[in-house]
C-alpha positions as CSV (number, residue, x, y, z in Angstrom):
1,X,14.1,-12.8,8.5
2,X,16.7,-10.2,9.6
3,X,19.3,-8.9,7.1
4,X,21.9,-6.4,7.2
5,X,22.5,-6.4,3.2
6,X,18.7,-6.2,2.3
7,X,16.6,-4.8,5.1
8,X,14.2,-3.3,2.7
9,X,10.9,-6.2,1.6
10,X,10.9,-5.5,-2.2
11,X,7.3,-7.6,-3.7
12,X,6.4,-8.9,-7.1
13,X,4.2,-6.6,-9.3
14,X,3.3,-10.0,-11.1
15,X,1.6,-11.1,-8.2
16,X,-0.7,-8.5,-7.0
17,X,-4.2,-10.0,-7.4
18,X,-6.1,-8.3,-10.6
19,X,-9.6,-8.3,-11.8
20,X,-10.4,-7.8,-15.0
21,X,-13.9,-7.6,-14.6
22,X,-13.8,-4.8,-12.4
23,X,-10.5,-3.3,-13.5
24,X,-9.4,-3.9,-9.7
25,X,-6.3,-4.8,-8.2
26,X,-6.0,-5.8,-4.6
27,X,-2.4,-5.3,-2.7
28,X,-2.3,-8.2,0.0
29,X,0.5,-7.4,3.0
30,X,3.1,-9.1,1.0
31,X,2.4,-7.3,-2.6
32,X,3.6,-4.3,-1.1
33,X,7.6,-2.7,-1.3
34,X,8.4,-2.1,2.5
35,X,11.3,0.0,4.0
36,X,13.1,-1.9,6.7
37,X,10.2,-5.1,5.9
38,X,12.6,-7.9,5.9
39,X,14.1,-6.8,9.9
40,X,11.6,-8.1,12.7
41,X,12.4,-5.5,14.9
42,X,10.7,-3.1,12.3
43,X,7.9,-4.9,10.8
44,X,6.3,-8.2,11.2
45,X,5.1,-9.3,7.7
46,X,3.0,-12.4,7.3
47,X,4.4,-15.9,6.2
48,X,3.7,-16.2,2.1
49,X,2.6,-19.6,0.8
50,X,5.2,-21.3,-1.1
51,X,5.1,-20.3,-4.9
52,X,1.8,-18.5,-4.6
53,X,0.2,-15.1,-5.0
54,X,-1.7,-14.5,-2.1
55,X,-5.3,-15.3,-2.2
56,X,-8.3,-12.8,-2.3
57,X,-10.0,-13.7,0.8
58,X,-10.1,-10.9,3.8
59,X,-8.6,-13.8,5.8
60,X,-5.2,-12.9,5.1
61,X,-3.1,-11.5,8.4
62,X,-1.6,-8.1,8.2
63,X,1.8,-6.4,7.8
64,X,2.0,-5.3,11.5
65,X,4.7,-2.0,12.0
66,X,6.6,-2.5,15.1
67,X,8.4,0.5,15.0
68,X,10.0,2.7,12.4
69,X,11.0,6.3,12.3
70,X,11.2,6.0,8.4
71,X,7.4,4.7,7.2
72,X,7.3,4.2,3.6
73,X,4.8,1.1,2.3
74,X,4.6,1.8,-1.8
75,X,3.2,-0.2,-4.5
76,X,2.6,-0.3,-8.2
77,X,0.0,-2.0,-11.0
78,X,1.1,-5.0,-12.5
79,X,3.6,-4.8,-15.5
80,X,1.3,-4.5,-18.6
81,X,-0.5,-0.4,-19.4
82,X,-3.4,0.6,-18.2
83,X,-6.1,2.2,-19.8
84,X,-6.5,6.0,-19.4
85,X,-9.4,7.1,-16.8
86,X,-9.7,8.0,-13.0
87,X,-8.3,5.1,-10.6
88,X,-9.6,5.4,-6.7
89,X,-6.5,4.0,-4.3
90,X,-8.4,3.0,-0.8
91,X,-5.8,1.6,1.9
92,X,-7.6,-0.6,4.2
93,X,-5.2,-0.3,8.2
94,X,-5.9,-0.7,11.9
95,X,-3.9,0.5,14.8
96,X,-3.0,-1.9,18.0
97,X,-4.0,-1.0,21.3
98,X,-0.5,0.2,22.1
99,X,-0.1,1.9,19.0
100,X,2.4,5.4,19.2
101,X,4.0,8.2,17.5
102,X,0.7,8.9,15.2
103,X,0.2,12.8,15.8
104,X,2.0,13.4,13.0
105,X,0.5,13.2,9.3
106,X,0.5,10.5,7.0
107,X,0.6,11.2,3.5
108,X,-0.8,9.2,0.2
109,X,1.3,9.4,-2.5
110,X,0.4,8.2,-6.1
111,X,1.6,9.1,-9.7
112,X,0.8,7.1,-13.3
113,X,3.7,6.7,-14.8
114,X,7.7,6.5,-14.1
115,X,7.6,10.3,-15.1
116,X,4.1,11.0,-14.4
117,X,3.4,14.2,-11.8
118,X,2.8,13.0,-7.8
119,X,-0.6,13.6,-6.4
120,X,-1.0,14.1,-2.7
121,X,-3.3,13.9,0.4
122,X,-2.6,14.3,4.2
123,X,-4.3,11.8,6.7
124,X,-4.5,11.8,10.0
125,X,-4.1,8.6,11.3
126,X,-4.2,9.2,15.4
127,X,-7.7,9.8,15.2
128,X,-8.7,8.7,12.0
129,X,-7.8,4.9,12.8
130,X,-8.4,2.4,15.5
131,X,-8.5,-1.2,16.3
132,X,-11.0,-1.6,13.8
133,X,-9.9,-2.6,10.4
134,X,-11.2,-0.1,8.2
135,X,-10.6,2.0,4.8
136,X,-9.0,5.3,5.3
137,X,-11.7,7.4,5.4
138,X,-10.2,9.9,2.4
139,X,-11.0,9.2,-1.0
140,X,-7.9,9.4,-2.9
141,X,-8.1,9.7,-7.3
142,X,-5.3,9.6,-9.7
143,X,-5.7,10.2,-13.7
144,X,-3.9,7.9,-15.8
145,X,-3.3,9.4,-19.2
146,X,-3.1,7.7,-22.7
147,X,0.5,6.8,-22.5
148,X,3.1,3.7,-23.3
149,X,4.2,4.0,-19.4
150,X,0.8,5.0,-17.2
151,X,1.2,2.2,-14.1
152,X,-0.1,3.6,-11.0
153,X,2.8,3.8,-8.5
154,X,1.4,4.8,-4.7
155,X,2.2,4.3,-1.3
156,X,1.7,5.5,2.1
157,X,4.9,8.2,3.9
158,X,5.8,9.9,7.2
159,X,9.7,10.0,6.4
160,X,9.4,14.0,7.3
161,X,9.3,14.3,11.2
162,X,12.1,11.7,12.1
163,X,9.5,10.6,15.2
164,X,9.5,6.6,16.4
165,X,5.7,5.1,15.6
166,X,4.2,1.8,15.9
167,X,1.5,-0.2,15.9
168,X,-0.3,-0.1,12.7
169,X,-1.5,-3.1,10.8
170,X,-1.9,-2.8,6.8
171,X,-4.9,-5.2,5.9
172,X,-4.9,-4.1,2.1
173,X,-4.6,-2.1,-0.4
174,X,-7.4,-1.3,-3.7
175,X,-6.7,0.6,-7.2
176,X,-9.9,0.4,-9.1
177,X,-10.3,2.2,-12.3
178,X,-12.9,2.6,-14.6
179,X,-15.2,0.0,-15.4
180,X,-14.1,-1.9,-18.8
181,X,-16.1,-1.5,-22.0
182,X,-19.1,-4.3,-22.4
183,X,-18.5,-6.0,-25.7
Protein backbone atom coordinates (compact mmCIF):
# COMPACT_ATOMS: atom_id res chain seq x y z
CA UNK A 1 0.00 0.00 0.00
CA UNK A 2 1.34 3.41 -1.09
CA UNK A 3 0.28 6.64 0.75
CA UNK A 4 1.16 10.11 0.50
CA UNK A 5 -0.62 11.03 3.97
CA UNK A 6 0.88 8.15 6.01
CA UNK A 7 4.05 6.70 4.46
CA UNK A 8 5.39 5.75 7.84
CA UNK A 9 4.08 1.63 9.03
CA UNK A 10 3.23 2.42 12.71
CA UNK A 11 2.60 -1.50 14.58
CA UNK A 12 0.62 -2.51 17.57
CA UNK A 13 2.59 -2.92 20.94
CA UNK A 14 -0.40 -5.21 21.95
CA UNK A 15 0.56 -7.60 19.43
CA UNK A 16 4.17 -8.31 19.78
CA UNK A 17 4.35 -11.96 20.76
CA UNK A 18 5.35 -12.32 24.75
CA UNK A 19 6.46 -15.11 26.87
CA UNK A 20 5.97 -15.10 30.15
CA UNK A 21 7.86 -17.96 30.92
CA UNK A 22 10.88 -16.72 29.63
CA UNK A 23 10.25 -12.98 30.06
CA UNK A 24 10.70 -12.89 26.11
CA UNK A 25 9.13 -10.91 23.56
CA UNK A 26 9.64 -11.67 19.92
CA UNK A 27 9.09 -8.60 17.22
CA UNK A 28 7.78 -10.36 13.95
CA UNK A 29 8.36 -7.94 10.55
CA UNK A 30 5.04 -6.36 11.18
CA UNK A 31 5.39 -5.58 15.07
CA UNK A 32 7.87 -3.13 14.24
CA UNK A 33 7.30 1.04 13.61
CA UNK A 34 8.86 1.56 10.08
CA UNK A 35 9.90 4.92 8.34
CA UNK A 36 8.54 5.05 4.88
CA UNK A 37 6.99 1.09 5.61
CA UNK A 38 3.62 1.62 4.16
CA UNK A 39 5.39 2.94 0.33
CA UNK A 40 6.53 -0.18 -1.85
CA UNK A 41 9.07 1.64 -3.40
CA UNK A 42 10.83 1.74 0.08
CA UNK A 43 10.02 -1.40 1.84
CA UNK A 44 8.23 -4.50 1.03
CA UNK A 45 6.57 -5.61 4.37
CA UNK A 46 4.87 -8.95 4.50
CA UNK A 47 0.94 -9.49 4.13
CA UNK A 48 -0.61 -9.72 8.07
CA UNK A 49 -3.36 -12.30 8.69
CA UNK A 50 -6.59 -10.76 9.14
CA UNK A 51 -7.18 -9.86 12.88
CA UNK A 52 -4.15 -11.72 14.10
CA UNK A 53 -0.84 -11.23 15.84
CA UNK A 54 1.60 -12.94 14.00
CA UNK A 55 2.55 -16.31 14.95
CA UNK A 56 5.84 -17.52 16.60
CA UNK A 57 7.03 -19.81 13.99
CA UNK A 58 10.55 -18.77 12.02
CA UNK A 59 8.28 -19.29 8.97
CA UNK A 60 7.23 -15.85 8.90
CA UNK A 61 8.73 -13.81 5.62
CA UNK A 62 10.74 -10.71 6.25
CA UNK A 63 10.42 -6.89 6.08
CA UNK A 64 12.61 -6.61 2.85
CA UNK A 65 14.27 -2.71 2.54
CA UNK A 66 14.23 -1.75 -1.03
CA UNK A 67 15.82 1.35 -0.72
CA UNK A 68 15.87 4.15 1.76
CA UNK A 69 18.29 7.00 2.59
CA UNK A 70 16.50 7.39 5.97
CA UNK A 71 16.63 3.68 7.87
CA UNK A 72 14.91 3.77 11.06
CA UNK A 73 13.02 0.23 12.20
CA UNK A 74 12.11 0.90 16.18
CA UNK A 75 10.02 -0.98 18.48
CA UNK A 76 8.83 -1.05 22.08
CA UNK A 77 7.57 -3.84 24.95
CA UNK A 78 4.10 -4.25 25.17
CA UNK A 79 1.97 -1.69 27.26
CA UNK A 80 2.05 -3.06 30.87
CA UNK A 81 5.84 -2.38 33.19
CA UNK A 82 8.35 -4.43 33.24
CA UNK A 83 10.29 -5.61 35.95
CA UNK A 84 13.73 -4.07 36.74
CA UNK A 85 16.81 -6.22 35.50
CA UNK A 86 19.17 -6.48 32.43
CA UNK A 87 17.15 -7.10 28.97
CA UNK A 88 19.51 -8.54 25.89
CA UNK A 89 17.87 -6.97 22.38
CA UNK A 90 19.21 -9.52 19.50
CA UNK A 91 18.00 -8.43 15.83
CA UNK A 92 17.87 -11.32 13.69
CA UNK A 93 18.60 -9.67 9.39
CA UNK A 94 20.00 -10.91 6.15
CA UNK A 95 21.24 -8.95 3.24
CA UNK A 96 20.11 -9.82 -0.68
CA UNK A 97 22.59 -10.62 -3.15
CA UNK A 98 22.24 -7.15 -4.54
CA UNK A 99 22.23 -5.53 -1.45
CA UNK A 100 24.06 -1.67 -1.43
CA UNK A 101 24.99 1.40 0.39
CA UNK A 102 26.06 -0.74 3.71
CA UNK A 103 29.72 0.78 4.37
CA UNK A 104 28.24 3.02 6.54
CA UNK A 105 27.43 2.08 10.31
CA UNK A 106 24.35 1.00 11.69
CA UNK A 107 23.51 1.85 15.00
CA UNK A 108 21.24 0.00 18.00
CA UNK A 109 19.39 2.23 19.83
CA UNK A 110 17.42 1.28 23.10
CA UNK A 111 16.23 3.20 26.28
CA UNK A 112 13.64 1.91 29.30
CA UNK A 113 11.45 4.39 29.66
CA UNK A 114 9.81 7.53 27.79
CA UNK A 115 12.47 9.54 29.69
CA UNK A 116 14.88 6.83 30.32
CA UNK A 117 18.81 7.62 29.02
CA UNK A 118 19.65 6.05 25.17
CA UNK A 119 22.21 3.26 25.12
CA UNK A 120 24.15 2.76 21.98
CA UNK A 121 26.23 0.31 19.83
CA UNK A 122 27.69 0.68 16.17
CA UNK A 123 27.39 -2.37 13.74
CA UNK A 124 28.77 -2.94 10.78
CA UNK A 125 26.53 -4.48 8.66
CA UNK A 126 28.62 -4.73 5.10
CA UNK A 127 30.59 -7.33 6.51
CA UNK A 128 28.91 -8.36 9.42
CA UNK A 129 25.72 -9.69 7.37
CA UNK A 130 25.01 -11.91 4.41
CA UNK A 131 22.52 -13.92 2.80
CA UNK A 132 22.23 -15.91 5.69
CA UNK A 133 19.69 -15.13 8.17
CA UNK A 134 21.47 -14.63 11.24
CA UNK A 135 21.52 -12.58 14.75
CA UNK A 136 23.79 -9.59 14.72
CA UNK A 137 26.71 -10.76 16.03
CA UNK A 138 26.88 -7.81 18.98
CA UNK A 139 25.32 -8.49 22.12
CA UNK A 140 23.38 -5.51 22.99
CA UNK A 141 22.04 -4.92 27.16
CA UNK A 142 19.78 -2.30 28.47
CA UNK A 143 18.95 -1.88 32.43
CA UNK A 144 15.44 -1.25 33.18
CA UNK A 145 15.05 0.37 36.54
CA UNK A 146 12.23 0.11 39.21
CA UNK A 147 9.99 2.67 37.73
CA UNK A 148 6.08 3.29 36.79
CA UNK A 149 7.32 3.94 32.98
CA UNK A 150 10.45 1.31 32.32
CA UNK A 151 9.16 -0.22 28.56
CA UNK A 152 12.12 -0.90 26.50
CA UNK A 153 11.88 1.27 23.41
CA UNK A 154 14.83 0.15 20.62
CA UNK A 155 15.41 0.18 17.07
CA UNK A 156 17.87 -0.04 14.45
CA UNK A 157 19.35 3.81 12.58
CA UNK A 158 21.58 5.10 9.73
CA UNK A 159 19.58 8.57 9.38
CA UNK A 160 23.28 10.19 9.71
CA UNK A 161 25.10 9.81 6.18
CA UNK A 162 22.10 10.73 3.88
CA UNK A 163 23.58 7.57 1.52
CA UNK A 164 20.79 5.33 -0.68
CA UNK A 165 20.93 1.38 0.82
CA UNK A 166 19.04 -1.55 0.11
CA UNK A 167 18.65 -4.95 0.38
CA UNK A 168 18.26 -5.99 3.89
CA UNK A 169 15.74 -8.33 5.17
CA UNK A 170 14.60 -8.01 9.06
CA UNK A 171 13.65 -11.66 10.09
CA UNK A 172 13.05 -10.62 13.86
CA UNK A 173 13.62 -9.04 16.66
CA UNK A 174 14.20 -10.61 20.67
CA UNK A 175 14.11 -8.51 24.15
CA UNK A 176 14.65 -11.08 26.90
CA UNK A 177 15.04 -10.08 30.37
CA UNK A 178 15.65 -11.79 33.42
CA UNK A 179 14.23 -15.05 34.08
CA UNK A 180 10.93 -14.66 36.37
CA UNK A 181 10.93 -15.73 40.04
CA UNK A 182 9.81 -19.68 40.57
CA UNK A 183 6.93 -19.70 42.92
Amino acid sequence: MSSSSKPHYEADPAKVHYDKEKNRWTFKPRDFNIIWGYDKRYWNLPEPLPDQPQTSKDDTLPAELVQVCWFEVTGRTGTSPIAPGMYKIKFEVSKKQDAFGWNSPVYMIAKSGKKGRYSWKKIEVSSEVNTIKKELPQDFEIEAKQSDDNTIYFGLYEVWSGKWKGGLQIHKAIVEGPPPPKP
